[in-house]
Backbone of each chain as ProteinMPNN parsed JSONL, in Angstrom:
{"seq_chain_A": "XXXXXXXXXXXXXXXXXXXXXXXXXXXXXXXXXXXXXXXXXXXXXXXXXXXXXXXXXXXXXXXXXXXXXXXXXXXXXXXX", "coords_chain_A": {"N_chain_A": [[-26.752, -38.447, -30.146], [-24.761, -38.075, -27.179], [-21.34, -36.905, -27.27], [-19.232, -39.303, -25.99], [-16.544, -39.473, -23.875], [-13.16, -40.351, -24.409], [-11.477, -40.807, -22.735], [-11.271, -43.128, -19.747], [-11.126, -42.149, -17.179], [-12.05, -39.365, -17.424], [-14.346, -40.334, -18.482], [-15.445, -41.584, -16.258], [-15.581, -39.884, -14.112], [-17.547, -37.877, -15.594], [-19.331, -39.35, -14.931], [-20.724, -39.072, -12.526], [-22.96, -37.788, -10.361], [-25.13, -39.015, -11.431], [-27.172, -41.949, -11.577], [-25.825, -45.014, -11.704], [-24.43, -48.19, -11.936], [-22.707, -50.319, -10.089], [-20.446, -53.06, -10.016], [-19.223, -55.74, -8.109], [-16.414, -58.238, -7.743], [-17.4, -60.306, -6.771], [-19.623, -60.353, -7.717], [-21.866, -59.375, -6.38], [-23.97, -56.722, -7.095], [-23.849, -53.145, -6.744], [-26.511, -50.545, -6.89], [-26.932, -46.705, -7.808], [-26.791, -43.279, -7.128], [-24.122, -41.793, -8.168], [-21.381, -40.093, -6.608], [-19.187, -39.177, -5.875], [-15.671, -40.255, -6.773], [-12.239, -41.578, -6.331], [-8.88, -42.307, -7.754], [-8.59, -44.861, -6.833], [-10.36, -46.24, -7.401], [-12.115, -46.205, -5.598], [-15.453, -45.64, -4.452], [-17.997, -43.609, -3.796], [-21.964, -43.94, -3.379], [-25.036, -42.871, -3.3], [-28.655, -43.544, -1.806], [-27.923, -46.263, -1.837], [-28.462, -49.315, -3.09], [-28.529, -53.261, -2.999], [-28.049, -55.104, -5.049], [-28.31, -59.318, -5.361], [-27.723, -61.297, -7.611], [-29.658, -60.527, -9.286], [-31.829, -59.797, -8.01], [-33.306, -57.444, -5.334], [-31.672, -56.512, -2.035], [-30.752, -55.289, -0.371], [-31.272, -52.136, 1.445], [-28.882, -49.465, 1.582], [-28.26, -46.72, 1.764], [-26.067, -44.149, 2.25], [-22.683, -44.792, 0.952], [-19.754, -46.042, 0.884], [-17.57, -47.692, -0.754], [-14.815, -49.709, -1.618], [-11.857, -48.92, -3.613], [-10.693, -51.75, -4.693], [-12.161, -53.748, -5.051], [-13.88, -53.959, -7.339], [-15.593, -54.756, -10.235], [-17.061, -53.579, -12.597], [-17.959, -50.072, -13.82], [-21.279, -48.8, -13.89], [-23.47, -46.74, -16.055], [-26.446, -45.779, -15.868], [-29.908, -46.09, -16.813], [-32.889, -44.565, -15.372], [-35.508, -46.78, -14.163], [-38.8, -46.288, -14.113]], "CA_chain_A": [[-26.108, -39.008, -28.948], [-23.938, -37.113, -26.381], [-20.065, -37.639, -27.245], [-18.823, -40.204, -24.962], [-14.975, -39.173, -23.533], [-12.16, -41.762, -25.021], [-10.571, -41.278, -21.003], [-12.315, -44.016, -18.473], [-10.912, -41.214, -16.17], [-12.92, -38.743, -17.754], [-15.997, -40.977, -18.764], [-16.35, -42.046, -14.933], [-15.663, -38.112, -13.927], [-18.518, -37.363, -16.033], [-20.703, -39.981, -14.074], [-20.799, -38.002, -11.299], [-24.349, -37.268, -10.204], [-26.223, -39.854, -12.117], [-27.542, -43.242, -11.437], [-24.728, -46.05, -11.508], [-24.348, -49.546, -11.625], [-21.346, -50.95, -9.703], [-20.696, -54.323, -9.815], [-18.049, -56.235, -7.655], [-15.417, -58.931, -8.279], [-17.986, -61.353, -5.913], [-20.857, -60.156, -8.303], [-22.747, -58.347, -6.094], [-23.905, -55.257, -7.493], [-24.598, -51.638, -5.855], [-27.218, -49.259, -7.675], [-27.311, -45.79, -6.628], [-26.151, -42.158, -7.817], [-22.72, -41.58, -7.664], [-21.436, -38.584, -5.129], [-17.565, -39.258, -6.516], [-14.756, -41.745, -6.895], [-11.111, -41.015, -6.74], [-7.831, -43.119, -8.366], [-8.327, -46.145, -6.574], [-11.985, -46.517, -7.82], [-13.027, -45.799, -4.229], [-16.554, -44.871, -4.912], [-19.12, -43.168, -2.975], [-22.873, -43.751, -3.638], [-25.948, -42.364, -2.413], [-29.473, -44.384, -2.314], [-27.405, -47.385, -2.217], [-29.443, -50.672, -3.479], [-27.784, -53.919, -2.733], [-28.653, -56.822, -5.596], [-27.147, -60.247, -5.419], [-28.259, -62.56, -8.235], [-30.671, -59.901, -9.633], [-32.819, -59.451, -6.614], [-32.647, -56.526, -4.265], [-31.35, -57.864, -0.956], [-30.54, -54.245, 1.046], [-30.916, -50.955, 1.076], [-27.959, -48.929, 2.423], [-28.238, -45.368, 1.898], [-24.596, -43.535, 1.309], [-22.014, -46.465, 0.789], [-18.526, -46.395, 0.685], [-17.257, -49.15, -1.644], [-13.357, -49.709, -1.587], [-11.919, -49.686, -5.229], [-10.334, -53.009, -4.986], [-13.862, -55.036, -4.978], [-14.639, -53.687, -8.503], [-15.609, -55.293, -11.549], [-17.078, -52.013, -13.554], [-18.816, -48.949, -12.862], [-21.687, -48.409, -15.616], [-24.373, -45.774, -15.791], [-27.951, -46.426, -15.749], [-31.139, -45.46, -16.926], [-33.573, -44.821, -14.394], [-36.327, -46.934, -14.456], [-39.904, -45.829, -13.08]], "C_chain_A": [[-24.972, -38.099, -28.499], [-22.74, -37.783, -26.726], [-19.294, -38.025, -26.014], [-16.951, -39.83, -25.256], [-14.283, -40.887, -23.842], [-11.079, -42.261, -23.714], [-11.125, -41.771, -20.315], [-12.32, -42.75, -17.998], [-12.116, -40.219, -16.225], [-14.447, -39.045, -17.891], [-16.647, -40.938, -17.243], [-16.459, -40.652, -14.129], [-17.327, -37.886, -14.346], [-19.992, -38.271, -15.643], [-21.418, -39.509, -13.272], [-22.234, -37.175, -11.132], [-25.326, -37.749, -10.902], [-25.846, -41.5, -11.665], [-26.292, -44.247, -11.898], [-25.128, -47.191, -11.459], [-22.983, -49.501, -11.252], [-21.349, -51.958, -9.621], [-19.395, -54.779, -9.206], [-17.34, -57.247, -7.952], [-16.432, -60.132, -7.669], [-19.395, -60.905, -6.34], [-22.109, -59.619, -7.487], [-22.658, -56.979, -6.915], [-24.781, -53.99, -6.981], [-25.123, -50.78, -7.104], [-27.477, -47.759, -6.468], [-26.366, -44.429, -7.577], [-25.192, -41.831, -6.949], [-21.89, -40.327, -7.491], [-19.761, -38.417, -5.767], [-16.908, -40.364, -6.181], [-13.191, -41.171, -6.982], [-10.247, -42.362, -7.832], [-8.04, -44.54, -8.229], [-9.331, -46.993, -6.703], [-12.756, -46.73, -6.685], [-14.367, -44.909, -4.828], [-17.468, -44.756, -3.973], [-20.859, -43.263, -4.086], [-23.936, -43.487, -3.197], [-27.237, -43.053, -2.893], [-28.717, -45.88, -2.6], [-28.373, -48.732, -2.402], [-28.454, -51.897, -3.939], [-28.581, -55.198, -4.182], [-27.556, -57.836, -5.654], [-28.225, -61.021, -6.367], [-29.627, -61.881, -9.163], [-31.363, -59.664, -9.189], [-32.162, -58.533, -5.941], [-32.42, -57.068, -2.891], [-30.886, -56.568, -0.204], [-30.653, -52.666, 0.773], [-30.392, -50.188, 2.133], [-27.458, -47.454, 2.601], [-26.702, -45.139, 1.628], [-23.915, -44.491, 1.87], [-20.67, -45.665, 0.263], [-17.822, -47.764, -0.189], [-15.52, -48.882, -2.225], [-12.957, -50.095, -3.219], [-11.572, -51.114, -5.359], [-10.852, -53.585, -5.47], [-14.352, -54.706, -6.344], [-14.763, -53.781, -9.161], [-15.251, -53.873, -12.81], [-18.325, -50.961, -12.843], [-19.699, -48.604, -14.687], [-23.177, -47.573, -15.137], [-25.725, -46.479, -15.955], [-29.304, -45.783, -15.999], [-32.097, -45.938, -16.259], [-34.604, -45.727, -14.925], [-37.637, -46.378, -13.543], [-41.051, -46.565, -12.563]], "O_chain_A": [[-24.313, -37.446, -29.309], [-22.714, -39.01, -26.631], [-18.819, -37.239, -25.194], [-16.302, -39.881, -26.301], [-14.692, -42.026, -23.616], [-10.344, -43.236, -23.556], [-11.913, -40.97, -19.811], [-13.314, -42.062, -18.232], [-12.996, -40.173, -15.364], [-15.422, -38.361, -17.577], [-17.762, -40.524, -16.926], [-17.506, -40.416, -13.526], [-18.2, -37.749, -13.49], [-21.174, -38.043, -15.9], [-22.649, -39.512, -13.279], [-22.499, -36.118, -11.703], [-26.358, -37.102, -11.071], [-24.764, -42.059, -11.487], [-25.825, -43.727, -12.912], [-26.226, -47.391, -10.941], [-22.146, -48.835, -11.862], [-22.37, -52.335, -9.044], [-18.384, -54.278, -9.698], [-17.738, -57.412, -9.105], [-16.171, -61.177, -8.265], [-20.319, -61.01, -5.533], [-23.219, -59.483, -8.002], [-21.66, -56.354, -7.273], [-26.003, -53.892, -6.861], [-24.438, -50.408, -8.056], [-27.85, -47.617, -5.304], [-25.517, -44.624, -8.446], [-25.156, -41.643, -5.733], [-21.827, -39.561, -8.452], [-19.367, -37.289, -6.063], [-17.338, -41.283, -5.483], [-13.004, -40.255, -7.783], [-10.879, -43.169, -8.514], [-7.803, -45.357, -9.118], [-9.365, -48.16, -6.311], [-13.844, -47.305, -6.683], [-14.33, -43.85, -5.455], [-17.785, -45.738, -3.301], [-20.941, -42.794, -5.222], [-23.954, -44.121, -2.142], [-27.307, -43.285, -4.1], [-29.021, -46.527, -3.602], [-29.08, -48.949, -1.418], [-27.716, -51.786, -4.918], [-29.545, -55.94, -3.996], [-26.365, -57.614, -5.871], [-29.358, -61.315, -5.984], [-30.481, -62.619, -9.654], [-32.103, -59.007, -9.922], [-30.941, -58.495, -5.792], [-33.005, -58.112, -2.601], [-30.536, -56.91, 0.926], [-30.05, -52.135, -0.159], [-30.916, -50.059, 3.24], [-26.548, -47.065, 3.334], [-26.117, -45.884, 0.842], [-24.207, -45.044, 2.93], [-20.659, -44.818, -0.631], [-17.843, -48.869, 0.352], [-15.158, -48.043, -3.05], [-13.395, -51.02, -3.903], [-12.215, -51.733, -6.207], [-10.386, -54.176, -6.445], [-15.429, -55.254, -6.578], [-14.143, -52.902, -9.76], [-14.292, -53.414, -13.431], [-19.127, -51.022, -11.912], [-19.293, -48.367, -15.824], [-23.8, -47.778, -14.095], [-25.878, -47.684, -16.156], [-29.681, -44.896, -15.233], [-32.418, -47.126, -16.229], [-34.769, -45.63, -16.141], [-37.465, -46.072, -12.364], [-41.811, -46.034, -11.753]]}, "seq_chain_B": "XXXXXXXXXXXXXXXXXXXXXXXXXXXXXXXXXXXXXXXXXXXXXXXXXXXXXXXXXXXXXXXXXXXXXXXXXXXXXXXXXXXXXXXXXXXXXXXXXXXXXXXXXXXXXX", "coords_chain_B": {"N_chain_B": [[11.406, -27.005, 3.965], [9.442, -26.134, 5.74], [7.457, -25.495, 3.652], [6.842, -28.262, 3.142], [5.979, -29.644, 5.064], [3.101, -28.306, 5.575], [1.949, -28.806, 3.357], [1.288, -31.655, 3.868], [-0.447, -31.26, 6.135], [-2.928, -29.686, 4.92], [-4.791, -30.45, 3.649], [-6.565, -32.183, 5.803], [-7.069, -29.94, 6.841], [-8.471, -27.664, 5.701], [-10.941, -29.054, 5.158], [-14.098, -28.3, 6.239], [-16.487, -29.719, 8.314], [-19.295, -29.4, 7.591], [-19.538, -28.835, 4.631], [-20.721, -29.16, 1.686], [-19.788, -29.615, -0.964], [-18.207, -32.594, -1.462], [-15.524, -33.776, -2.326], [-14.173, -36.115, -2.259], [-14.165, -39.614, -1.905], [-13.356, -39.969, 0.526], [-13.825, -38.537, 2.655], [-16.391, -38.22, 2.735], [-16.42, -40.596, 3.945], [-15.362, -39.407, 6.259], [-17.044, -37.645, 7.526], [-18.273, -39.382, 8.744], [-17.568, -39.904, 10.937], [-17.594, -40.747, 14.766], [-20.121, -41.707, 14.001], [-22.349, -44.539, 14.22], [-21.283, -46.994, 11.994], [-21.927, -49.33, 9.267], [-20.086, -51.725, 8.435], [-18.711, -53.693, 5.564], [-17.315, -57.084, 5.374], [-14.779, -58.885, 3.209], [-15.567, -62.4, 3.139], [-17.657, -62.964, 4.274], [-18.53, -61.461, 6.831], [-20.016, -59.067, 8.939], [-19.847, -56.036, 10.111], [-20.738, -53.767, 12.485], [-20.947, -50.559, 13.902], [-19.53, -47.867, 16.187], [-18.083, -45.126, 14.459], [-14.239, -44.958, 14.676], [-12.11, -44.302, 13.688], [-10.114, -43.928, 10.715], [-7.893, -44.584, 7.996], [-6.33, -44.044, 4.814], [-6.328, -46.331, 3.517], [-8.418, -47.715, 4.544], [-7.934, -49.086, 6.914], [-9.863, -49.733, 9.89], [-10.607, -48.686, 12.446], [-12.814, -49.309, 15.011], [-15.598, -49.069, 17.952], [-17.211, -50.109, 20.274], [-18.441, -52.483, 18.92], [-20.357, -54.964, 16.84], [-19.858, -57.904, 15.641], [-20.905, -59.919, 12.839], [-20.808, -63.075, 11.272], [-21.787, -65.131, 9.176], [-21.764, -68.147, 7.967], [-21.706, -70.673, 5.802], [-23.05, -73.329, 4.577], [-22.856, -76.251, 2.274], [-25.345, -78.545, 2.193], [-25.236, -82.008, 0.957], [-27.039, -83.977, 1.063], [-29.694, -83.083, 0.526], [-29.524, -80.982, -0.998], [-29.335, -78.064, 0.033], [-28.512, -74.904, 0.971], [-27.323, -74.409, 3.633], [-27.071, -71.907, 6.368], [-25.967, -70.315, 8.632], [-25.795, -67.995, 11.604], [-23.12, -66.562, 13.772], [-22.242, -64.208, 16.355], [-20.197, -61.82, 17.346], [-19.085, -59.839, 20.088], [-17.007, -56.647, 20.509], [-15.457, -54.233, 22.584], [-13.524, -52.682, 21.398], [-12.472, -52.469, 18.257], [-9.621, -53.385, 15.434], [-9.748, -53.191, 11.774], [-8.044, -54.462, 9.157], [-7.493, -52.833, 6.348], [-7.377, -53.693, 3.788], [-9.31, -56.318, 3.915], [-11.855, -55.006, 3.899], [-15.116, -54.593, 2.082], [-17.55, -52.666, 1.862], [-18.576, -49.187, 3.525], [-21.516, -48.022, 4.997], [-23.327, -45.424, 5.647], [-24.689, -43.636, 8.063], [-27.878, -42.113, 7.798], [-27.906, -38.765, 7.597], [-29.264, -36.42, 9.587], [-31.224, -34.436, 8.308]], "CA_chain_B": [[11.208, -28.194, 5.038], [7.697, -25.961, 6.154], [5.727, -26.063, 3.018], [6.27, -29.945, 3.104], [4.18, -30.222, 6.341], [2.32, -27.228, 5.408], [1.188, -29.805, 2.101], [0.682, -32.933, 4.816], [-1.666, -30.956, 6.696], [-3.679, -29.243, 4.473], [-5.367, -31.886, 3.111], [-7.213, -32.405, 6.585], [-7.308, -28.559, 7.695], [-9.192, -27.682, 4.746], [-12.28, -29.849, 5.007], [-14.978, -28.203, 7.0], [-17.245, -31.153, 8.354], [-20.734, -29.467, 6.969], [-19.187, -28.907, 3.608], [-21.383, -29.269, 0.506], [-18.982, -30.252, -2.179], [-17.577, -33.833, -1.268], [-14.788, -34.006, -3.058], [-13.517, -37.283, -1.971], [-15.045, -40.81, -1.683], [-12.622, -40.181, 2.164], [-14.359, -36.852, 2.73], [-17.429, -38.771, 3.034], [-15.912, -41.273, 5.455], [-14.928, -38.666, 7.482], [-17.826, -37.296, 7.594], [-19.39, -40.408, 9.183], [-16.622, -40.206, 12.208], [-18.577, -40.778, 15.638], [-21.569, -42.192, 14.161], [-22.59, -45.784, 14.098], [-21.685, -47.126, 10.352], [-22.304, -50.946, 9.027], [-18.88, -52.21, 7.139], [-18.796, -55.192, 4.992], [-15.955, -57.335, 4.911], [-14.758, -60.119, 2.942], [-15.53, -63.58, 4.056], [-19.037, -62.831, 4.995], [-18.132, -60.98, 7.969], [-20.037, -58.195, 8.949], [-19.816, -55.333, 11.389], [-21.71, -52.714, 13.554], [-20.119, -49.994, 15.314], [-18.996, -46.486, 16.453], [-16.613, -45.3, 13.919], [-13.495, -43.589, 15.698], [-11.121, -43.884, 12.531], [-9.971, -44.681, 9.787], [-7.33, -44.086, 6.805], [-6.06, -44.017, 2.935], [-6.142, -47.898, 3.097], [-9.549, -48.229, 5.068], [-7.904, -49.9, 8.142], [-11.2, -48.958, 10.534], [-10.953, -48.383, 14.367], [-14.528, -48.99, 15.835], [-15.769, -49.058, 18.949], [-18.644, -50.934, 20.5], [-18.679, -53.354, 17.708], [-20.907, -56.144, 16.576], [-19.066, -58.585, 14.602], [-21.549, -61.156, 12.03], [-20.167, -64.301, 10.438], [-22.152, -65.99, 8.165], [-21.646, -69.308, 7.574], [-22.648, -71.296, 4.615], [-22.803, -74.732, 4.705], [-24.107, -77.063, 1.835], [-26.064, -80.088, 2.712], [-25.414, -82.787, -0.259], [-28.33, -85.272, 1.065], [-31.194, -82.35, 0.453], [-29.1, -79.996, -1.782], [-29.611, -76.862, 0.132], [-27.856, -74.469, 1.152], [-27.399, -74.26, 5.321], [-26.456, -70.696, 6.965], [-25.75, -69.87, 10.396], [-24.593, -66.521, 12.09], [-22.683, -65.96, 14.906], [-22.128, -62.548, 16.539], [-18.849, -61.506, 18.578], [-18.861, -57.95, 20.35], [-15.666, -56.212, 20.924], [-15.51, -52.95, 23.023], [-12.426, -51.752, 20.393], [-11.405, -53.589, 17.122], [-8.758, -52.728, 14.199], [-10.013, -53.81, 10.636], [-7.245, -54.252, 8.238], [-8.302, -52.092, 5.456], [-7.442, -54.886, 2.411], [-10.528, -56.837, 4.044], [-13.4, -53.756, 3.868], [-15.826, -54.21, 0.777], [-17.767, -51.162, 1.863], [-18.607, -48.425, 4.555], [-22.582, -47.304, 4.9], [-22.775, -44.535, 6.334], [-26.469, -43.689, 8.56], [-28.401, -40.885, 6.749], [-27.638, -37.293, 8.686], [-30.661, -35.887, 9.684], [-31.166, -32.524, 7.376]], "C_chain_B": [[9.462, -27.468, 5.456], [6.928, -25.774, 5.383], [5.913, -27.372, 2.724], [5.576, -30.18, 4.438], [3.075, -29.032, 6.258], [1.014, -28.462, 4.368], [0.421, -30.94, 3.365], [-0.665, -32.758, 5.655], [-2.626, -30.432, 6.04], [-4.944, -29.587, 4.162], [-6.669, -32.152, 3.939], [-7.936, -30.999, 7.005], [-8.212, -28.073, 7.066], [-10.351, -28.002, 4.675], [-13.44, -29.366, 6.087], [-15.948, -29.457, 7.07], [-18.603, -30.988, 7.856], [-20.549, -29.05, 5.709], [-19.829, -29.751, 2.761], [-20.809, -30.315, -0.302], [-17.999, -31.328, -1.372], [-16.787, -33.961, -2.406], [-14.542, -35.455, -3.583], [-14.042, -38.521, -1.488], [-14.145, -40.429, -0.015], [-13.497, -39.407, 2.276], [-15.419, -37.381, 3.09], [-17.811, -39.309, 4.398], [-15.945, -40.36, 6.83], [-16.18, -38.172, 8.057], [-18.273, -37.839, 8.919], [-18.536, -40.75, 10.864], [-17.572, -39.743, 13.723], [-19.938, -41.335, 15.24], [-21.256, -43.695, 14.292], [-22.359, -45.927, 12.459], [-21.513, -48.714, 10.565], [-20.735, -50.823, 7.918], [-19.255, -53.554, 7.003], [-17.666, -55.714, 4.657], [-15.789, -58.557, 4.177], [-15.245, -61.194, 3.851], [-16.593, -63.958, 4.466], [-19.167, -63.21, 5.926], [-18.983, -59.428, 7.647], [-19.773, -57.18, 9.892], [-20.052, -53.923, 11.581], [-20.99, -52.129, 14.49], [-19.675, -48.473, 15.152], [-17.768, -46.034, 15.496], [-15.572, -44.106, 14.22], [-12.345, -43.548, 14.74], [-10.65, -44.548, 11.494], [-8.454, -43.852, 8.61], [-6.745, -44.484, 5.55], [-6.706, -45.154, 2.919], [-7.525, -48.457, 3.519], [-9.266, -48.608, 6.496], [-8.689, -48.66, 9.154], [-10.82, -49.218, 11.891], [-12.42, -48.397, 14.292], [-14.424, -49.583, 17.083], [-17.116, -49.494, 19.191], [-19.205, -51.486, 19.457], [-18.92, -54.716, 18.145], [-20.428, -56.665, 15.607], [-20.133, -60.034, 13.719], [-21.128, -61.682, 11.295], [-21.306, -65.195, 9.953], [-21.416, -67.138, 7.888], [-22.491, -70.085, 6.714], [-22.218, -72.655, 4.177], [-23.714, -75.968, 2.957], [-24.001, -78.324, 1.925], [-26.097, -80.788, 1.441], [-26.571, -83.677, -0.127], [-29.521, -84.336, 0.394], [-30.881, -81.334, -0.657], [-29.757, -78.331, -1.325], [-28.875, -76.514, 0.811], [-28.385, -74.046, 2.728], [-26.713, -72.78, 5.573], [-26.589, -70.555, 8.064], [-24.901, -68.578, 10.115], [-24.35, -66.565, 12.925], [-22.417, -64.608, 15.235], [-21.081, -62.765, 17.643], [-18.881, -60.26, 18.945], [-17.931, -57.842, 21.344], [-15.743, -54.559, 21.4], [-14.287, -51.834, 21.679], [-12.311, -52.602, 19.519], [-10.814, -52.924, 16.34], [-9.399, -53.431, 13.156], [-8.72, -53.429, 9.928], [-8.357, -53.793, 7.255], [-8.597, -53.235, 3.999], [-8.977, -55.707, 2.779], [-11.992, -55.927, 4.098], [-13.828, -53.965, 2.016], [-16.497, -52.702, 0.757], [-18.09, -50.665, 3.274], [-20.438, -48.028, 4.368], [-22.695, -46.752, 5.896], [-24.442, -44.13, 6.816], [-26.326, -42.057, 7.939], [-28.091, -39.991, 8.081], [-28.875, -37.15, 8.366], [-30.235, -34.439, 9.474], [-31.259, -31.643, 8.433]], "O_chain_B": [[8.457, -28.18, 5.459], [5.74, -25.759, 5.707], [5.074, -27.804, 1.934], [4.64, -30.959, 4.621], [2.17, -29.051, 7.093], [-0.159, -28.773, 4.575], [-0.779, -30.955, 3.639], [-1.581, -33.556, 5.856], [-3.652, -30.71, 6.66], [-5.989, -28.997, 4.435], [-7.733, -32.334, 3.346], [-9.095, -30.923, 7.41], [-9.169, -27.88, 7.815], [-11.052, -27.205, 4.052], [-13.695, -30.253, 6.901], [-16.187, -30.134, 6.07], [-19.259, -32.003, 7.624], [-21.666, -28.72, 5.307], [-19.674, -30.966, 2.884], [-21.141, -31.498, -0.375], [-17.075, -30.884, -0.692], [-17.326, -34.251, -3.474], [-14.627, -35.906, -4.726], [-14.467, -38.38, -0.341], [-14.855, -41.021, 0.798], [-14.411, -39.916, 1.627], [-15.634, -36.944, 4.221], [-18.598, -39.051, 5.308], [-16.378, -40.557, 7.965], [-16.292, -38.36, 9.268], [-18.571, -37.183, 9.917], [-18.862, -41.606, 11.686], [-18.138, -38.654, 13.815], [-20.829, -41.424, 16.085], [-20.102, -44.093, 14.449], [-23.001, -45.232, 11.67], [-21.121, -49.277, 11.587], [-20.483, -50.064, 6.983], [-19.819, -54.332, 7.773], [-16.93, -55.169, 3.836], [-16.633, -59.417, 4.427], [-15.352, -61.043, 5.068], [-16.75, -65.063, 4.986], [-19.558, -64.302, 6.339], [-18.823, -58.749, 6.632], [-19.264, -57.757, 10.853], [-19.576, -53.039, 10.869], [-20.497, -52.618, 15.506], [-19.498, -47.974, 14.04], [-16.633, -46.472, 15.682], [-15.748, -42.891, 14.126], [-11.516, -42.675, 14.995], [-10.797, -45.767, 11.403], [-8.222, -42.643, 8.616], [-6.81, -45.707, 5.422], [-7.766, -45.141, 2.294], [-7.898, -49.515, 3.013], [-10.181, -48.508, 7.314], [-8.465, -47.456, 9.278], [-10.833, -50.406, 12.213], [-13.106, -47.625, 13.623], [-13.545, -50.377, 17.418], [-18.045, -49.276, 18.413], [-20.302, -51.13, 19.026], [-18.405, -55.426, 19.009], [-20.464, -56.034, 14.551], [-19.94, -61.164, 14.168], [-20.859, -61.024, 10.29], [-21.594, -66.112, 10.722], [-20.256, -66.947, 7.52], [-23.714, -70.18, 6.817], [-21.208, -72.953, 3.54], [-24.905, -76.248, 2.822], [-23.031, -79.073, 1.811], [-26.925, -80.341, 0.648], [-27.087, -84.13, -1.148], [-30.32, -84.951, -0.313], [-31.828, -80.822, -1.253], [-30.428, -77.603, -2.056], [-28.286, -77.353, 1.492], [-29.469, -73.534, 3.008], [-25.729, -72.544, 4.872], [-27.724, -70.764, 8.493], [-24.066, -68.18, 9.303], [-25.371, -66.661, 13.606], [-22.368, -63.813, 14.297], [-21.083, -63.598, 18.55], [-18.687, -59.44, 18.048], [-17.813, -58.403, 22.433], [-16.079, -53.717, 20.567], [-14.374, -50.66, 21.32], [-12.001, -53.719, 19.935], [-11.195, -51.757, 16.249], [-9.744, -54.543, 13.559], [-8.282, -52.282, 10.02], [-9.548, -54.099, 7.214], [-9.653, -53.477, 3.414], [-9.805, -55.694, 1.868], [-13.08, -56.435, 4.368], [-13.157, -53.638, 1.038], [-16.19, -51.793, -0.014], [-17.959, -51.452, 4.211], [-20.601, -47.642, 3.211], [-22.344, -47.203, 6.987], [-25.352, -44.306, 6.006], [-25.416, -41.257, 7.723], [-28.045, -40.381, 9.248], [-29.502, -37.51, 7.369], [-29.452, -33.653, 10.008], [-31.253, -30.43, 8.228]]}, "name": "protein", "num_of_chains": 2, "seq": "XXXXXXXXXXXXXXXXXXXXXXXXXXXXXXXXXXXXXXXXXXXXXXXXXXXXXXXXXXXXXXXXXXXXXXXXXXXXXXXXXXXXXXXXXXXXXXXXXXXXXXXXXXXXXXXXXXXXXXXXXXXXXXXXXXXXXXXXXXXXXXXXXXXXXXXXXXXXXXXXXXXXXXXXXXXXXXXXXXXXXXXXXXXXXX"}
């Protein structure tokens, strides 16, 4: 197993260009590979895929998502 | 006193608009300035429109905006859940930025 960084900062840095889960404070959650994120957990994603409740419910192509709204940001293995 | 506005501007001067490397979840935004983008706002409120600006905080200037309100009503006799939308269109609006969940931005054509 690849050694996982002990800095969020760093961990979510090293997200950067792979598949994502984001999930929000109102439990929606955005799938989609993530383009970057700065301080305020402003995150950009590309292929955006909207699920509410475990169902897909939109697809939004590159997405802006304000950090405020953000539960966690967790990586994802593709499925096919 | 002139490399502190030298710093203030840079920031912006810097950013060619067909630039590769996106640094910045903004950088993106910016990107998307003059197109049509879809924001989502609390409240389930949405809105459609020209985007003519924006900054740090999100607060969005658009133009020729469609405004959708969702409403969600539940019915206790049948136990289901009622929704209605209304639509409001505003030639200019301000979004406070605290109310923006997100920005989608329409695909550029390669």
């Amino acid at each position: 197993m690849t050694e996982i960084s002990k800095k969020p900062g760093e961990f979510t840095r090293s997200l950067v260009g792979h598949p994502v889960k984001v999930k929000l404070t109102s439990n929606i959650e955005y799938r989609g590979i993530l383009i970057s994120l700065d301080g305020h957990l402003n995150v950009v994603l590309e292929d955006t895929e909207e699920y509410v409740g475990g169902s897909l419910k939109n697809k939004l192509g590159d997405t802006f998502i304000r950090g405020n709204n953000l539960l966690y940001i967790s990586p994802m293995t593709r499925k096919k | 006193m002139s490399e502190k506005h030298e710093i203030a501007t840079s920031s912006i001067q810097k950013e060619p608009a067909y630039t590769e490397a996106i640094r910045q979840p903004l950088d993106t935004v910016r990107l998307a300035l003059g197109e049509r983008v879809y924001v989502k706002l609390r409240g389930e409120r949405e809105l459609r429109g020209k985007l003519h600006g924006f900054d740090q905080h999100m607060n969005i200037l658009l133009s020729d905006a469609e405004e959708t309100i969702t409403h969600i009503k539940f019915d206790p006799v049948t136990n289901e859940e009622i929704t209605s939308k209304t639509t409001k269109t505003s030639e200019m609006i301000f979004v406070r930025g605290d109310l923006v969940i997100l920005v989608s931005i329409p695909r550029r054509a390669a």
